[in-house]
N, C-alpha and C positions, 0 to 999 in steps of 0.2 A: 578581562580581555588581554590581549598581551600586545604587548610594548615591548620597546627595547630604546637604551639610552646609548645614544653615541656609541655604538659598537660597528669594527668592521666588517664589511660587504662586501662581495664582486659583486661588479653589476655584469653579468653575463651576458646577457639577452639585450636587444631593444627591437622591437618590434613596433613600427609607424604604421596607423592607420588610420579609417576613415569612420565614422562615425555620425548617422542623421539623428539628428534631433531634430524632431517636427520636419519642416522643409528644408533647412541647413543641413549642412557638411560638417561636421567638426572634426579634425585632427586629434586622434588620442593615440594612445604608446604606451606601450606593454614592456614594463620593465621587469626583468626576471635577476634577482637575488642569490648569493650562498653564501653561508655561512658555516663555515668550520670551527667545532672546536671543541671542548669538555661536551661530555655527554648532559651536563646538568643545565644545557640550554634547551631542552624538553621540557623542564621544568618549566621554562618560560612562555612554553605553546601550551600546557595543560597539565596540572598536578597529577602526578601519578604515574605519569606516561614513563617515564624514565625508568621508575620500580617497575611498572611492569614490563620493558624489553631488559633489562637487567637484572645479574643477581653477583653475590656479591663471588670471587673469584676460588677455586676450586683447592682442596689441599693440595700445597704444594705449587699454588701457582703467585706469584709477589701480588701484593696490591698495588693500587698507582697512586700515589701521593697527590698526585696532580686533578684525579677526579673522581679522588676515593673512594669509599669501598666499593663502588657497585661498576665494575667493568668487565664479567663476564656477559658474554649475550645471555640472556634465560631461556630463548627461541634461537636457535640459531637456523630451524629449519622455518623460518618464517621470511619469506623473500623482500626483500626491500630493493625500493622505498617503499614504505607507507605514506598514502595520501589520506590527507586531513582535510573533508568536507566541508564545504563552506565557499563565501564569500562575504566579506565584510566590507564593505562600505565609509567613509566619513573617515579613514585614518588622513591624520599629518604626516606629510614624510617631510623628513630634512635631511638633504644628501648633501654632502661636504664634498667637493668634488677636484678641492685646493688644499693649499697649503691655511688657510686662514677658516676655521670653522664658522667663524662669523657669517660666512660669505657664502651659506648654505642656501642651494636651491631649495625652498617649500613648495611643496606639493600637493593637495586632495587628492588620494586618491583611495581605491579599491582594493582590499589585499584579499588575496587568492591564490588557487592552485598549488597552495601546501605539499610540499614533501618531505619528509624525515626518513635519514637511515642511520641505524643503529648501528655503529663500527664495532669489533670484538678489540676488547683493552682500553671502553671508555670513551671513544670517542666519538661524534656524534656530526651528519653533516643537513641541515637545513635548506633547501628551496623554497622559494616563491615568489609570486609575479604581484607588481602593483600597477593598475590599470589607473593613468594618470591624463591630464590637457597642458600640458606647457606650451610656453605660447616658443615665438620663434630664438629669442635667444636661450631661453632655456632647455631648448631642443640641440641646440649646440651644443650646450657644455655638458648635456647627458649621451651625447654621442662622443663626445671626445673621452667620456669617464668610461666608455666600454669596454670591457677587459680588465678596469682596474677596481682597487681596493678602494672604497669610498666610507668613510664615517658613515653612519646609519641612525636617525633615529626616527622611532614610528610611536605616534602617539594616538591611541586610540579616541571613539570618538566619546564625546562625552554626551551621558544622560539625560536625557531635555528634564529642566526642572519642571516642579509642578506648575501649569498653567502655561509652559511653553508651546503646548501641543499645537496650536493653530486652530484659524477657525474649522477645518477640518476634525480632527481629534478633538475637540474639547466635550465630549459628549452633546452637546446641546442639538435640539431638534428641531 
C-alpha cells in the first residue's frame, strides 16, 4: 500500500464539515494535498505506473540526471490528470506543521481522491484528499497550515493479525 516518510506537502484545500454518525453530529475536514516532484513518486502510488506514462527520451534529446532515463511522456495524447480509484481507510497521517517535527499533528484518517499528472522532462505532480476528525485545536493549526508546505508522512494501515478479526469475522457461527 503506499506510504510516504516525512516528505513535503501543500496542504491546499480544507474543507470543514459535518458528518452524522448514528444521531450525533460530528465535525470532519477534508484535507486536499500536492505533491511535486521526480516522476519516480508514481512509483510510490503503484509499480509500473511510471514505465507506463513514460519512455525513455528520444534521439537527440539530453536525459535528466535528476530523474533519469524515463522522462519523455510515452502518451502524450492522454489527458491528464489521471484518477486513481479508490478509497482507503485506517491511514496515519503526521502533518508537521512547525518548525519542530516532534510536534506533529496525528491524524486517522481516509485517503482518497487520487490524482497523478505526468509532466513531459520527468516530472510528475500528485493530489489527494485525507478525510480526517481533529478535534478543536487541531482544527487550528490545520487552518493556519493552509497554503503551506507541511512535512507529510502517511502510514498505511496495518493487516489485522490472525485471530484479530473480532467476534464478528472470526468465522464462528
Amino acid at each position: 500500500m503506499f506510504e510516504i516518510q516525512q516528505q513535503p506537502a501543500k496542504l491546499t484545500h480544507l474543507n470543514i464539515r459535518t458528518e452524522k454518525h448514528g444521531e450525533d453530529d460530528v465535525r470532519a475536514v477534508d484535507l486536499k494535498f500536492e505533491r511535486v516532484g521526480a516522476n519516480t513518486l508514481l512509483d510510490e502510488l503503484a509499480p509500473g505506473l511510471r514505465a507506463a506514462l513514460y519512455q525513455p527520451p528520444q534521439a537527440g534529446n539530453q536525459t535528466d540526471a535528476f530523474n533519469g532515463e524515463l522522462t519523455a511522456l510515452a502518451f502524450p495524447q492522454i489527458e491528464m490528470p489521471l484518477r486513481l480509484d479508490g478509497q482507503w481507510p485506517g491511514y496515519k497521517a503526521s502533518i508537521a506543521t512547525g518548525i519542530d517535527p516532534d510536534d506533529a499533528l496525528v491524524l486517522t484518517s481516509e485517503l482518497k481522491k487520487q490524482k497523478v499528472e505526468a509532466v513531459q522532462g520527468g516530472s510528475a505532480k500528485h493530489e489527494f484528499t485525507l478525510s480526517a476528525y481533529p478535534d478543536d485545536e487541531e482544527l487550528v493549526r490545520l487552518a493556519s497550515a493552509l497554503g503551506h508546505e507541511v512535512e507529510l508522512t502517511l502510514e498505511a494501515p496495518k493487516p489485522a493479525a490472525p485471530g484479530d478479526e473480532g467476534p464478528e469475522g472470526n468465522g464462528e457461527e
